[in-house]
N, C-alpha and C positions, 0 to 999 in steps of 0.2 A: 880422701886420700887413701892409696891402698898401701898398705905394709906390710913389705917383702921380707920373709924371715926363711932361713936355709935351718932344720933342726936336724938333728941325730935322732937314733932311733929310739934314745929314753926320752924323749920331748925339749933338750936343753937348746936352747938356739945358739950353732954355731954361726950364722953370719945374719945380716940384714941389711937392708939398705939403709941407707944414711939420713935420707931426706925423704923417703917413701915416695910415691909416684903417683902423680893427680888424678882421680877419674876423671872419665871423659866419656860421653856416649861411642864413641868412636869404635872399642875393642868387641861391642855387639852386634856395628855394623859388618866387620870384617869378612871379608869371602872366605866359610867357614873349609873351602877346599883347599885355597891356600895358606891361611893362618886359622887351624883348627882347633888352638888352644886358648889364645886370646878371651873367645869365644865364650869360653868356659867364667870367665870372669865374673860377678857379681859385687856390685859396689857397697852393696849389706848385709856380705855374709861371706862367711871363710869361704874357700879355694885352696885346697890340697891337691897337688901334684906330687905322685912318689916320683922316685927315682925312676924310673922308666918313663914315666911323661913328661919330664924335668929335659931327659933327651930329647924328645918332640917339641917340646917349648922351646929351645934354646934353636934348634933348627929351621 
């Protein structure tokens, strides 16, 4: 399961998901041209997007 956590800049978790979100081999098939974030995913190990990738991601 992966768990989605939104932090501020002193590391306090402002938001997260509720029910976290399943892996699935699928986010590393992805056509990395058009979903280039996904991509980045790893199902056994953190994943940090700042705020600027956080843009890219949501797009």
């Amino acid at each position: 399961m992966i768990d989605v956590q939104v932090r501020g800049e002193s590391g306090t978790i402002e938001t997260r998901a509720e029910h976290g979100v399943m892996w699935s081999p699928e986010p590393a098939g992805l056509d990395q041209l058009v979903f280039p974030m996904p991509g980045q995913l790893l199902p056994y190990a953190d994943t940090v997007f700042n705020h600027r990738l956080v843009s890219t991601l949501l797009e």
